[in-house]
C-alpha positions as a Markdown table, in Angstrom:
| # | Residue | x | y | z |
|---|---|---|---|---|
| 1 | Unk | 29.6 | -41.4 | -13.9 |
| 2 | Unk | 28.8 | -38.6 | -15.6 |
| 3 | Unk | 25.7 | -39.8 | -17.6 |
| 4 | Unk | 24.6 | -40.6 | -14.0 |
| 5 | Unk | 24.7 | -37.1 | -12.9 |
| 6 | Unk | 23.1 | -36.1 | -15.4 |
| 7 | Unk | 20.2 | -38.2 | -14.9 |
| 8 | Unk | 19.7 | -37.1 | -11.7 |
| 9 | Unk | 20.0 | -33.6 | -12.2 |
| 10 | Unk | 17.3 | -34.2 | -15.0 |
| 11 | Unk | 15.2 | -36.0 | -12.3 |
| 12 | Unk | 15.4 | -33.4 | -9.6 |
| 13 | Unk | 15.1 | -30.5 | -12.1 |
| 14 | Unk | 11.5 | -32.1 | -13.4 |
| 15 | Unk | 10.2 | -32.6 | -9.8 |
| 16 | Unk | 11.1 | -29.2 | -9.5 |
| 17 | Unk | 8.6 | -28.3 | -11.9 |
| 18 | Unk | 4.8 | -26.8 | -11.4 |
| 19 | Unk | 2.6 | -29.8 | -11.9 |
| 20 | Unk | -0.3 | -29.0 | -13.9 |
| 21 | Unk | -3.6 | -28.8 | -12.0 |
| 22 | Unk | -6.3 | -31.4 | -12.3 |
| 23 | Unk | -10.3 | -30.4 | -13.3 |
| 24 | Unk | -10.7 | -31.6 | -9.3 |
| 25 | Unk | -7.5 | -29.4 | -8.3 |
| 26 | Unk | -6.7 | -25.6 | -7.6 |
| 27 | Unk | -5.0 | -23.9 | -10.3 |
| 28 | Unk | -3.4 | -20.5 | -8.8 |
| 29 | Unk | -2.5 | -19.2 | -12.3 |
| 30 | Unk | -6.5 | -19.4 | -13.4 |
| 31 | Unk | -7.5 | -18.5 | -9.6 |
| 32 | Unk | -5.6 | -15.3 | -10.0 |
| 33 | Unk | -6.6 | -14.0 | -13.6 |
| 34 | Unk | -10.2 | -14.1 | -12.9 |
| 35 | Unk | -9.5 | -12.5 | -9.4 |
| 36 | Unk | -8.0 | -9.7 | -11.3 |
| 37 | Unk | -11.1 | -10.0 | -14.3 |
| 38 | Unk | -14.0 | -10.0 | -11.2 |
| 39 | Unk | -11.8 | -6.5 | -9.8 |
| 40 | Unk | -11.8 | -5.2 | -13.2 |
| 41 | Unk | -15.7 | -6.1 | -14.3 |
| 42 | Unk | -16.6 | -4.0 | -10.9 |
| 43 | Unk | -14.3 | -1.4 | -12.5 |
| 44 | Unk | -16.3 | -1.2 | -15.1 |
| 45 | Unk | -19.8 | -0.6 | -13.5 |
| 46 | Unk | -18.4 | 1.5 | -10.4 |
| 47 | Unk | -16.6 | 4.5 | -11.6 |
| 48 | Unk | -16.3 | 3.4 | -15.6 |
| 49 | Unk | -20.1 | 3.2 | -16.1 |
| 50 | Unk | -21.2 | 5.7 | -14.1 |
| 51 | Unk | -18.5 | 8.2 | -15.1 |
| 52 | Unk | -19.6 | 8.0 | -18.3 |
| 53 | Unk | -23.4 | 8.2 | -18.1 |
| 54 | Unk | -22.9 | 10.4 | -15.8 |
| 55 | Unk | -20.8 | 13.2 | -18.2 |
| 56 | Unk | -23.5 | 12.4 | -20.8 |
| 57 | Unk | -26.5 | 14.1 | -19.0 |
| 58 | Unk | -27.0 | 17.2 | -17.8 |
| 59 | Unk | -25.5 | 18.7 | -15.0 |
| 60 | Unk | -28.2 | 18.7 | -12.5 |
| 61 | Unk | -28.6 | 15.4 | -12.9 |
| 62 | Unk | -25.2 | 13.7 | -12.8 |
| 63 | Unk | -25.3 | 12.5 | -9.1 |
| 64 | Unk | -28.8 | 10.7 | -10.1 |
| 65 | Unk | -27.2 | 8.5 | -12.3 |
| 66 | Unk | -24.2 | 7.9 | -10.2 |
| 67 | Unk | -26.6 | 6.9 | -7.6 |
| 68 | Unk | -28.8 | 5.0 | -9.8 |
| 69 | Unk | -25.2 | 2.6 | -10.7 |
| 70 | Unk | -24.3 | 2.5 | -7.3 |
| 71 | Unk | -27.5 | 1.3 | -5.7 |
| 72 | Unk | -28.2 | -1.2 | -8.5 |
| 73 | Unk | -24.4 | -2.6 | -8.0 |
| 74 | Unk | -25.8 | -3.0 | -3.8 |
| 75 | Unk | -29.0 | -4.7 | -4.7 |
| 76 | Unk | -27.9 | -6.9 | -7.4 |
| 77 | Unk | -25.3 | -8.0 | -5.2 |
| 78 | Unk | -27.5 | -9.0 | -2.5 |
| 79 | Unk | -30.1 | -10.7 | -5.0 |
| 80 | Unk | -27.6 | -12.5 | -6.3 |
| 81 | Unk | -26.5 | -14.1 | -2.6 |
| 82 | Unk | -30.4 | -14.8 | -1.8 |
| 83 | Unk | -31.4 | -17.1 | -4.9 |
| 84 | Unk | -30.1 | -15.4 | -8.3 |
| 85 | Unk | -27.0 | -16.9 | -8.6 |
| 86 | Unk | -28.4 | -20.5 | -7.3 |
| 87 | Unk | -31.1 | -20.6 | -9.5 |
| 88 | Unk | -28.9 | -19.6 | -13.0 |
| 89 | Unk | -26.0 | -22.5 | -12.0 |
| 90 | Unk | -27.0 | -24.9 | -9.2 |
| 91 | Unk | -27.9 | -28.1 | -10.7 |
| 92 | Unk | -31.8 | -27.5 | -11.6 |
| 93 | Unk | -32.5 | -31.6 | -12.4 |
| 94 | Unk | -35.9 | -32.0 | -14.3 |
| 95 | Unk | -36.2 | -28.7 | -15.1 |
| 96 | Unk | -32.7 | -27.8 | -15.9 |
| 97 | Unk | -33.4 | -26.8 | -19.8 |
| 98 | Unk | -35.5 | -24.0 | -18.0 |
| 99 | Unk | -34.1 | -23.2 | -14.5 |
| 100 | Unk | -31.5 | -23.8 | -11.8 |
| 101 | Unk | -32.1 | -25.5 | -9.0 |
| 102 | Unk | -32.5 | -23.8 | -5.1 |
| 103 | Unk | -29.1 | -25.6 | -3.7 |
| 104 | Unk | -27.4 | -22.6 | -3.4 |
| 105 | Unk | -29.8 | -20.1 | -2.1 |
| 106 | Unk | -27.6 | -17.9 | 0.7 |
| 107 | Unk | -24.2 | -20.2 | -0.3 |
| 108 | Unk | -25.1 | -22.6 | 2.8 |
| 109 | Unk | -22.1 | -25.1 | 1.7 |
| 110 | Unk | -19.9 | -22.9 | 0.4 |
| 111 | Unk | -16.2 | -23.3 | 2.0 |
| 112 | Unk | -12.9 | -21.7 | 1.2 |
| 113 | Unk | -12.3 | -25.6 | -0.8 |
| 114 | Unk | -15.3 | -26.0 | -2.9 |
| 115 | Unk | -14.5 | -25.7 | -6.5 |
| 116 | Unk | -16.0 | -24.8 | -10.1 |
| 117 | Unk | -13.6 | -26.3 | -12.5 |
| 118 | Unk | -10.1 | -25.4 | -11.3 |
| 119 | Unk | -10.7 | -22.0 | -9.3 |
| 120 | Unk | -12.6 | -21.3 | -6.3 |
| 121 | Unk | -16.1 | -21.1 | -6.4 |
| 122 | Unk | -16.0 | -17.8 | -4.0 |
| 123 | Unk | -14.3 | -16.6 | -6.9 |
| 124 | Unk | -16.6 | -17.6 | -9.8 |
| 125 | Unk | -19.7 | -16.8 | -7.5 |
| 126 | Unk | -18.3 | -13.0 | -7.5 |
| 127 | Unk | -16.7 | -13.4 | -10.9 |
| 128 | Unk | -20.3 | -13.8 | -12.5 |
| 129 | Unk | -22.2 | -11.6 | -9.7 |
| 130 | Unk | -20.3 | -8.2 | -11.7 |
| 131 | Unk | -22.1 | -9.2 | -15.1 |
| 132 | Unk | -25.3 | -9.5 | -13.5 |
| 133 | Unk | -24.5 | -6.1 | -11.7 |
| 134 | Unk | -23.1 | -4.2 | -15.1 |
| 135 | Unk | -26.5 | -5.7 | -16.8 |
| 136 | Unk | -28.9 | -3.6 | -15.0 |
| 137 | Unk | -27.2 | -0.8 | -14.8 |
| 138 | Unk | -26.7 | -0.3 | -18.4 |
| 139 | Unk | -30.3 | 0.6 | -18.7 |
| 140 | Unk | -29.9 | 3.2 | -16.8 |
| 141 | Unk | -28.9 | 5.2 | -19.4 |
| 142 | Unk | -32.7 | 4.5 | -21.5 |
| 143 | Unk | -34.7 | 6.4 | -18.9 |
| 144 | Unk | -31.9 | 8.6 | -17.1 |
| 145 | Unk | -32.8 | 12.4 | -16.1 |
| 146 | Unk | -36.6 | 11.2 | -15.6 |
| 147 | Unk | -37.5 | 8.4 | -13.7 |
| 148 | Unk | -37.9 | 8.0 | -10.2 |
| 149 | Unk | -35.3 | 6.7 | -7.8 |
| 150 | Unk | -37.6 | 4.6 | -6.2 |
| 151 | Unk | -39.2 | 3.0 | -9.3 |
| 152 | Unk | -35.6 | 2.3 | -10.7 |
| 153 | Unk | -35.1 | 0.6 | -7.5 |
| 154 | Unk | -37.9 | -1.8 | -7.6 |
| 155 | Unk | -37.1 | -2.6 | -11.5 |
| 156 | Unk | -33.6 | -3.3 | -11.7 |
| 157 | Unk | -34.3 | -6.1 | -8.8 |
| 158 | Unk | -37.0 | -7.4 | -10.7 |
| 159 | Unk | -35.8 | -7.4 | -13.9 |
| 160 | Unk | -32.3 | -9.4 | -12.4 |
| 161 | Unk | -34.9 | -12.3 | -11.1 |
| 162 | Unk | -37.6 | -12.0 | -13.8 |
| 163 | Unk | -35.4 | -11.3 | -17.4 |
| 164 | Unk | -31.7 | -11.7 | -16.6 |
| 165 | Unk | -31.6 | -14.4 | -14.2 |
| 166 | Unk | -33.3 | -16.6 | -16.8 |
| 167 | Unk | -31.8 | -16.0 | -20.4 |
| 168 | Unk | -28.5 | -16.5 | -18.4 |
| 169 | Unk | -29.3 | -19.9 | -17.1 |
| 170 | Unk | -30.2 | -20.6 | -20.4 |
| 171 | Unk | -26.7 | -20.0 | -22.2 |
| 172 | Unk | -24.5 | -20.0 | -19.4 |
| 173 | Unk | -26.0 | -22.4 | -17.0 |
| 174 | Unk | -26.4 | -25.2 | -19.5 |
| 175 | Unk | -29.8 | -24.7 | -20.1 |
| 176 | Unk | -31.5 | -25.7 | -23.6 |
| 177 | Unk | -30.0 | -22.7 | -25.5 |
| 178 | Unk | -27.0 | -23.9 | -24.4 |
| 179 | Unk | -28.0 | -27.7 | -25.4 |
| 180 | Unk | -28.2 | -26.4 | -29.0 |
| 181 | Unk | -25.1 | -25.3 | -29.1 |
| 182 | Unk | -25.8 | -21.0 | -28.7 |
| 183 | Unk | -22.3 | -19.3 | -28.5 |
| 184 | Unk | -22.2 | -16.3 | -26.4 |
| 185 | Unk | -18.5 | -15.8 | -25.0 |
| 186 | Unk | -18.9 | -12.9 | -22.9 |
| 187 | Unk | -22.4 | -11.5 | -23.0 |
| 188 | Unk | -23.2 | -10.7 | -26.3 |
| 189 | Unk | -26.8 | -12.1 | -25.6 |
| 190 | Unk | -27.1 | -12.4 | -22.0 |
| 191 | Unk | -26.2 | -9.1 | -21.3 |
| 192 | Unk | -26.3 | -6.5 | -24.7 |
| 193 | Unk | -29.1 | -7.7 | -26.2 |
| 194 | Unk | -30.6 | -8.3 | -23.2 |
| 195 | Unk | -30.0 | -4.5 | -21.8 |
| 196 | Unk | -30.4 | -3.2 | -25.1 |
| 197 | Unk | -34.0 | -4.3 | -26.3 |
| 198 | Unk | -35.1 | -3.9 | -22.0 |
| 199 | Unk | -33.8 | 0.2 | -22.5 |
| 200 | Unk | -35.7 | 0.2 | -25.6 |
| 201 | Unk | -38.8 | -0.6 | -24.3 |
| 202 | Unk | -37.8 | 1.3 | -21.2 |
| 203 | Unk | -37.5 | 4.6 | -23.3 |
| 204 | Unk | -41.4 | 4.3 | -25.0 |
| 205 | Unk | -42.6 | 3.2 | -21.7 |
| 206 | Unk | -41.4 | 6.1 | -19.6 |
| 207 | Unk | -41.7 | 8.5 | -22.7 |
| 208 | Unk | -39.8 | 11.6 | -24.3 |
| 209 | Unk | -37.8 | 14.0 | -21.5 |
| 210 | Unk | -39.5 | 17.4 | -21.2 |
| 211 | Unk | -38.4 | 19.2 | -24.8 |
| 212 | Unk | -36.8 | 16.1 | -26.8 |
| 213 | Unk | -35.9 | 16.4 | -29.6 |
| 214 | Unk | -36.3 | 20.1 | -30.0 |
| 215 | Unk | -34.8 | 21.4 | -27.7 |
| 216 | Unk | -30.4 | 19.9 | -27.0 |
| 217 | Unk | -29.4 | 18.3 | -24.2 |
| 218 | Unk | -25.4 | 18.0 | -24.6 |
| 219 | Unk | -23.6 | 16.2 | -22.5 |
| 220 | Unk | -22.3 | 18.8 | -19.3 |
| 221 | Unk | -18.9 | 17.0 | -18.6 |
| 222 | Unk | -16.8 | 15.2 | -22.0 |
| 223 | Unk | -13.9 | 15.1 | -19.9 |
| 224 | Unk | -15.8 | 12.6 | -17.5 |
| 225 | Unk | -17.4 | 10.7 | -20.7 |
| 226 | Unk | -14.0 | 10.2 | -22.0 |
| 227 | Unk | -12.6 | 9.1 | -18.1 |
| 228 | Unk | -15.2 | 7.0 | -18.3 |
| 229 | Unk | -14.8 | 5.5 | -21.8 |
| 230 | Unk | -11.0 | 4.5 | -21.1 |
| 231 | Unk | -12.1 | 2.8 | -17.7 |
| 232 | Unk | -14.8 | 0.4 | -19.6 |
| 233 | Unk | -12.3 | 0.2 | -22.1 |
| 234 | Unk | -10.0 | -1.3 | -19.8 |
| 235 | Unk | -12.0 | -3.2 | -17.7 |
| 236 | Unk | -13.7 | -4.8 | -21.0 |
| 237 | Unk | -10.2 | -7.1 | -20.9 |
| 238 | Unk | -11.4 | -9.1 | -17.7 |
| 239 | Unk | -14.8 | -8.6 | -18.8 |
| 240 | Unk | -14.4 | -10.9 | -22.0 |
| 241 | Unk | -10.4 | -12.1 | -21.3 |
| 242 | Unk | -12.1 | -13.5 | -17.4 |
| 243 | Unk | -14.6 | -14.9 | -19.5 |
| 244 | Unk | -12.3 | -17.7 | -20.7 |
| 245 | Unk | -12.2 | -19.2 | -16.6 |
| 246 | Unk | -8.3 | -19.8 | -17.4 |
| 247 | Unk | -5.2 | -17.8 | -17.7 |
| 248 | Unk | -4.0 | -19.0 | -21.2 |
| 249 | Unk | -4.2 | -18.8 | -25.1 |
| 250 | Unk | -7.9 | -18.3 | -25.1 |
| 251 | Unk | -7.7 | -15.8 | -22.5 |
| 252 | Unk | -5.0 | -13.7 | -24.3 |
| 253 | Unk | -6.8 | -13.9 | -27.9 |
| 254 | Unk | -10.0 | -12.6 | -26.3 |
| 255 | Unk | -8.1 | -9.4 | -24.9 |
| 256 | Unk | -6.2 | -9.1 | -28.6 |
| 257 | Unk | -9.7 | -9.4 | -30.4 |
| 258 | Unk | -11.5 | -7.1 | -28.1 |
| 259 | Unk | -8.7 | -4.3 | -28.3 |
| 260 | Unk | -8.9 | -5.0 | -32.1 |
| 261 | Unk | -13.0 | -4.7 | -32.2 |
| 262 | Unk | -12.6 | -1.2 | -30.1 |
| 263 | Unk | -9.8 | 0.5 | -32.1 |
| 264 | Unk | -11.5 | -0.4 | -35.1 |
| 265 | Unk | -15.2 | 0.6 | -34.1 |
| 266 | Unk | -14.0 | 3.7 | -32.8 |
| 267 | Unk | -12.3 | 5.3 | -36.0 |
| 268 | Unk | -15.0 | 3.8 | -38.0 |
| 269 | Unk | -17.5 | 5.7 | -36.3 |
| 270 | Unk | -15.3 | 9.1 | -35.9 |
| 271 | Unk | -14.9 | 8.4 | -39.8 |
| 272 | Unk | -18.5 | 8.4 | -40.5 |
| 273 | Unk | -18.8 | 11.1 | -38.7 |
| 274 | Unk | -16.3 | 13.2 | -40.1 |
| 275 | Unk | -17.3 | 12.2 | -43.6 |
| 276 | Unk | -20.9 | 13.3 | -42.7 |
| 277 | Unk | -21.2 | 16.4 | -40.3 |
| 278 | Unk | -17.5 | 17.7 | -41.7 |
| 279 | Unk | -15.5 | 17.6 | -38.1 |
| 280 | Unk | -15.0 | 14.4 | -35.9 |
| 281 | Unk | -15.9 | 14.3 | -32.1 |
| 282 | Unk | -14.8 | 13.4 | -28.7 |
| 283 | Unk | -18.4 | 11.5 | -28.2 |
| 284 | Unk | -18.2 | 9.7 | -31.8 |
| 285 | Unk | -15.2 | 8.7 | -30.9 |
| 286 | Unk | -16.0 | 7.2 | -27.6 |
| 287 | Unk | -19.3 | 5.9 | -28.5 |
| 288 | Unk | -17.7 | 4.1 | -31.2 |
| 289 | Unk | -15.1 | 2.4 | -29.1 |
| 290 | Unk | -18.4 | 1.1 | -26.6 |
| 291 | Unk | -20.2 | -0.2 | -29.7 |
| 292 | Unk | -17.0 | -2.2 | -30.4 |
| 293 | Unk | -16.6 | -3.4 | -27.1 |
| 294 | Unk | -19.9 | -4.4 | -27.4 |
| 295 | Unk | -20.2 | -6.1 | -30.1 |
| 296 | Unk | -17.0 | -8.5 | -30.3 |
| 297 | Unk | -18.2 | -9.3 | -26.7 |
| 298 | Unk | -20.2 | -12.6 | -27.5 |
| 299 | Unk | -17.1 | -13.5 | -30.4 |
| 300 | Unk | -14.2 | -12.7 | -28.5 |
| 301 | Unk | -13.9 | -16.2 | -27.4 |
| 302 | Unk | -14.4 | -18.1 | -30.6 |
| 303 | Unk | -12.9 | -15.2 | -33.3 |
| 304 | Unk | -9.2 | -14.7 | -34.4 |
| 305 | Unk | -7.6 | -11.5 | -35.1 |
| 306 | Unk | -9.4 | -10.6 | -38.5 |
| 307 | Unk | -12.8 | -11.7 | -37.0 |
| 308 | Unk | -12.0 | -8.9 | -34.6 |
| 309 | Unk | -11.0 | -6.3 | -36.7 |
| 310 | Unk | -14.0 | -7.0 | -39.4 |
| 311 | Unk | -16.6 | -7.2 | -36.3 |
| 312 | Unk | -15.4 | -4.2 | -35.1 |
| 313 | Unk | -15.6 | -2.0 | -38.4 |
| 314 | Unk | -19.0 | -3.4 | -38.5 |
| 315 | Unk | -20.0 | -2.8 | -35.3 |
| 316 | Unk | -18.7 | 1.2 | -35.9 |
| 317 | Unk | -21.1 | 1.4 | -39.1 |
| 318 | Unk | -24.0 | 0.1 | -37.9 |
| 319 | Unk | -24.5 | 1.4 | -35.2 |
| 320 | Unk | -23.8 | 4.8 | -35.8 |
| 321 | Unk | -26.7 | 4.2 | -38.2 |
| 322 | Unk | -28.8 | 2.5 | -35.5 |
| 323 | Unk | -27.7 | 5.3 | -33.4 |
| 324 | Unk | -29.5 | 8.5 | -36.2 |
| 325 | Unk | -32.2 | 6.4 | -36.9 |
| 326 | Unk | -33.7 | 5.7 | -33.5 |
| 327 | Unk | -32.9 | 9.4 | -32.7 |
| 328 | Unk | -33.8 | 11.3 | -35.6 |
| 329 | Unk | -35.8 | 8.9 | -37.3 |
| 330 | Unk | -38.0 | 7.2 | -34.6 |
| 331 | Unk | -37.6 | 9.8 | -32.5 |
| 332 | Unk | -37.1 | 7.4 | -29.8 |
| 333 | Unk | -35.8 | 9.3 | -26.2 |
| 334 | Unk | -33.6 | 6.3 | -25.3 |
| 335 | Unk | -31.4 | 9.1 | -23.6 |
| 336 | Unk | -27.7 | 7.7 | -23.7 |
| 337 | Unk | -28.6 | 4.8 | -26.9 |
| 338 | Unk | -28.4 | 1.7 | -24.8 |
| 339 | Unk | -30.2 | -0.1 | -27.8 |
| 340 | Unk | -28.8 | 1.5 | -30.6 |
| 341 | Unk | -25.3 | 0.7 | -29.1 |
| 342 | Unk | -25.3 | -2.0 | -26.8 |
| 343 | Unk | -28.7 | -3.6 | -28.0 |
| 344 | Unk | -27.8 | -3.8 | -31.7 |
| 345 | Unk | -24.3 | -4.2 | -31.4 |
| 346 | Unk | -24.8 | -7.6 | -29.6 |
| 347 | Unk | -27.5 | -8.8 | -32.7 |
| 348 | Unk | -24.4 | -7.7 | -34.8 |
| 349 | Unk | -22.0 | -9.3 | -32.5 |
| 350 | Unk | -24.1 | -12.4 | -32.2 |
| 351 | Unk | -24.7 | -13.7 | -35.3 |
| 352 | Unk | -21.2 | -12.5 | -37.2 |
| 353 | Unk | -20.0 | -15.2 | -34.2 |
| 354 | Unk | -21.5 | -17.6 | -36.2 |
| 355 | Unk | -19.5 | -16.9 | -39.3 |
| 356 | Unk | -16.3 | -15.6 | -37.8 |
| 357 | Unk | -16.3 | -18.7 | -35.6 |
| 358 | Unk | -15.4 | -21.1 | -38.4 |
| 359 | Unk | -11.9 | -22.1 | -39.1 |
| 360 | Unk | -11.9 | -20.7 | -42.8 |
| 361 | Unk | -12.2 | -16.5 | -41.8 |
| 362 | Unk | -9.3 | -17.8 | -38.8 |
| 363 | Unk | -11.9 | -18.5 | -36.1 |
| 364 | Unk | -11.6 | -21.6 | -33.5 |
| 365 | Unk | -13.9 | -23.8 | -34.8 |
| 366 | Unk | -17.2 | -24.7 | -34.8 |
| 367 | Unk | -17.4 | -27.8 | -33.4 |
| 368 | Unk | -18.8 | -29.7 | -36.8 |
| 369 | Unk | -21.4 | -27.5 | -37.6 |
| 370 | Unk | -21.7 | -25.2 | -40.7 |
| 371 | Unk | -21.8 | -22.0 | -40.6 |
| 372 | Unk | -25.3 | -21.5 | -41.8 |
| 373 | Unk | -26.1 | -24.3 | -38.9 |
| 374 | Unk | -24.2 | -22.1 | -36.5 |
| 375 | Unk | -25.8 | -18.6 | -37.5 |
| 376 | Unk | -29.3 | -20.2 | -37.7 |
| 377 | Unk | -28.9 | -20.6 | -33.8 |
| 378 | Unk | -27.3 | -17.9 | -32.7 |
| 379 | Unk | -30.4 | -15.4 | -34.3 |
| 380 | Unk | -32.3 | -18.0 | -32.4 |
| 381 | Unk | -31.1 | -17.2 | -29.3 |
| 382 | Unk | -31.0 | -13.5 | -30.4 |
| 383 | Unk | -34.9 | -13.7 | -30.6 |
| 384 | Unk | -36.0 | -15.4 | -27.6 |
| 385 | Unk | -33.7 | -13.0 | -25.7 |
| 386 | Unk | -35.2 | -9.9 | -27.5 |
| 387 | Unk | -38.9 | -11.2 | -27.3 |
| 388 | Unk | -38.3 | -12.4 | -23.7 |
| 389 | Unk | -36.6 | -9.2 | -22.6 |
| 390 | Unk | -39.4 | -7.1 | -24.5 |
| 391 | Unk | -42.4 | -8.8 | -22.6 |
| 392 | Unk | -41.1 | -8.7 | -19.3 |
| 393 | Unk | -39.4 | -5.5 | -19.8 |
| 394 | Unk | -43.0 | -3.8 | -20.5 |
| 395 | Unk | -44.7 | -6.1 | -17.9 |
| 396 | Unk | -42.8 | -4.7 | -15.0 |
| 397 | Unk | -42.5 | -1.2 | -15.9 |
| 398 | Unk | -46.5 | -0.9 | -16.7 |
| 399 | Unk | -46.5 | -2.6 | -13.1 |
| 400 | Unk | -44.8 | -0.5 | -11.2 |
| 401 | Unk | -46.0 | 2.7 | -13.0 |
| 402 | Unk | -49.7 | 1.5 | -12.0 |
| 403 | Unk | -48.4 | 0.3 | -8.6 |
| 404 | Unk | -45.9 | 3.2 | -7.3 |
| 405 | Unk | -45.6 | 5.4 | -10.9 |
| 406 | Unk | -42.3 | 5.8 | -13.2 |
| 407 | Unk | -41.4 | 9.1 | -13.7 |
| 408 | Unk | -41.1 | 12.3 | -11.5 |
| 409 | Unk | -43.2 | 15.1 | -12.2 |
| 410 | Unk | -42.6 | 17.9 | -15.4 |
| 411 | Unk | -41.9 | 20.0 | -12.7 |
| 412 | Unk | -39.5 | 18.0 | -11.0 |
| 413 | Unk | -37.5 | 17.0 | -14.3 |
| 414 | Unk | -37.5 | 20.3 | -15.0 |
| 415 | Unk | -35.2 | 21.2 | -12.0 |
| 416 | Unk | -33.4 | 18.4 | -11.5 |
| 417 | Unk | -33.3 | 14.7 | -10.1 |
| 418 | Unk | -30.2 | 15.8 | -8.3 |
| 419 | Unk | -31.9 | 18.0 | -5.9 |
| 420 | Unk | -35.5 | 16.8 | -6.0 |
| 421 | Unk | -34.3 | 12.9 | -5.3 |
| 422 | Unk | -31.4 | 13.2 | -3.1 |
| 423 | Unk | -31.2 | 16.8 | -1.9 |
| 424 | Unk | -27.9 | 17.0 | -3.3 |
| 425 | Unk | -26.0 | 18.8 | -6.3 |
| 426 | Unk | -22.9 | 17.8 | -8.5 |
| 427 | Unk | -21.6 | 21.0 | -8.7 |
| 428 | Unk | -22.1 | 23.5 | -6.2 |
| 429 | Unk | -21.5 | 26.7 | -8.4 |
| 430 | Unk | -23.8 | 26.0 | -10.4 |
């Protein structure tokens, strides 16, 4: 008898138990993580991003660039309903290797029960929607204190349709960089590379701000860079932990590996710092932390712990190098280093994927492939990103600087985007 009540208590206590959710089926667990990853993503853009662009520059233009990330989160957002996101992961048939298909265009099917995978497609819909928001707006800081409102507009909606929309059907959307086998976790390529070689080319196009580089431009507000710095920071965990599309192991080592890459690529960079100009600083620091971020972003996926950690003291090196050279060297105006940071921390990021990856430095495989097979595509995709993102890039800006111009008058710069854009000023002692 009592072998019989035991069996039965056995029995009821496994029908008791959460049955795990079919590929056709709604998982809650995986619904709610990358709920929670979309909310933190938008964290990132609106305040983290614009917090901290917006300490960087100088005080009488702060609200400019909050403005600049706002707006571009409002028209991305809208682009992306009308066509963008259809046309990066609806089914594209013939020309799938190239471009999505027009299925989706204004979400005419899409019900509370339609599913990608295991979550809601609502959800995945707004999931990807804050990358192609965060994209854009990371430009911003290239041409920031001197380019009209009106021109940034126009460009950060064309650049979404024209550059983003397809170098992210190709990776994500199982176009052909995708069919040979391009790792990009998070964004690495999509989005840093991406940003980061579009803000270079932003910077020569649009040209030096009134007295660079003789004359300093500190940043008017640390306190908001670093408020800033700990929001991206924080959001970066639903940035490359959503990325997984599941609330498990590969969701958890991403977060471990991205805190890892940050830590490590900001005292790398205070280090280098310290060693070379004798004190270290708030903004090394800080920018040291973003080039981490950035650069374990397309590895966090595929990299164990000392992938992170090497990627990360990397990441700190370089581009503090990246950072002096395109400054002082070049003498390049890219105002905030977008492409000395986010740019050349996701080529960094990128290809180290490739090696870091592999099972023998404690990566999760590469599915077969060698490492030299796996690196050899990744600076593949690394190219036709840069060279894509470089020729539209130019093409639009020389556009619209023809069409409606680029930047606002010497005069203008010289007092301020706040007041002669919006009729409005940050700080009203001032």
């Amino acid at each position: 008898m009592t072998t019989i009540i035991r069996a039965l208590t056995l029995i009821a206590f496994t029908w008791a138990l959460p049955v795990s959710a079919s590929a056709d089926e709604l998982n809650q667990a995986n619904t709610a993580w990358v709920l929670t990853s979309t909310a933190l993503v938008l964290f990132m853009t609106i305040p983290g991003l614009s917090l901290f662009y917006g300490g960087l520059v100088r005080s009488k233009n702060v609200l400019s660039v909050l403005m600049q990330c706002f707006s571009i989160t409002c028209v991305v957002s809208l682009l992306w309903l009308a066509g963008v996101y259809s046309f990066v992961f609806a089914d594209g048939s013939d020309w799938q290797p190239w471009l999505g298909g027009a299925s989706k265009l204004f979400l005419p099917d899409m019900g509370i029960g339609n599913l990608t995978g295991d979550i809601p497609e609502t959800v995945f819909f707004m999931f990807q929607m804050t990358f192609a928001i965060i994209t854009p707006a990371l430009i911003v800081g290239a041409f920031a204190e001197r380019m009209k409102f009106s021109a940034m507009l126009w460009f950060s909606g064309l650049w979404l349709i024209f550059v983003y929309l397809p170098i992210c059907h190709w990776i994500w959307g199982n176009g052909w960089l995708a069919a040979l086998g391009a790792k990009d976790f998070a964004g690495g390529i999509v989005i840093h590379v991406n940003a980061g070689v579009a803000s270079l080319v932003a910077a020569l196009v649009l040209g030096r701000r009134k007295g660079f580089p003789s004359v300093a431009m500190p940043p008017h507000n640390m306190t908001m860079v670093v408020t800033g710095a700990g929001m991206l920071w924080f959001g970066w965990f639903g940035f490359n932990g959503g990325s997984a599309l599941k609330a498990d192991g590969s969701a958890g080592m991403a977060i471990a590996v991205t805190h890892i890459a940050a830590a490590a690529g900001s005292l790398t960079w205070m280090a280098i710092e310290w060693l070379r100009f004798g004190k270290p600083s708030v903004l090394g620091i800080v920018t040291g932390m973003v080039a981490g971020l950035g650069t374990i972003t397309p590895a966090s996926g595929f990299v164990g712990p000392v992938g992170g950690l090497v990627i990360g003291v990397v990441a700190g090196g370089v581009c503090f190098y990246a950072t002096q050279f395109v400054k002082r060297r070049l003498k390049i105006d890219d105002s905030l280093d977008v492409f000395p940071v986010h740019g050349v921390g996701g080529c960094v990021g990128s290809i180290l994927t490739g090696v870091f990856a592999a099972e023998s430095f404690g990566g999760l495989g590469l599915n077969g492939v060698s490492i030299g097979h796996q690196v050899a595509v990744q600076a593949l995709a690394v190219l036709v990103t840069a060279a894509w993102s470089a020729v539209f890039s130019y093409g639009l800006l020389k556009t619209l600087d023809l069409l409606i111009g680029l930047r606002v008058t010497e005069d203008e710069e010289q007092q301020g985007l706040d007041i002669v854009l919006h009729e409005e000023t940050g700080y009203h002692n001032l």
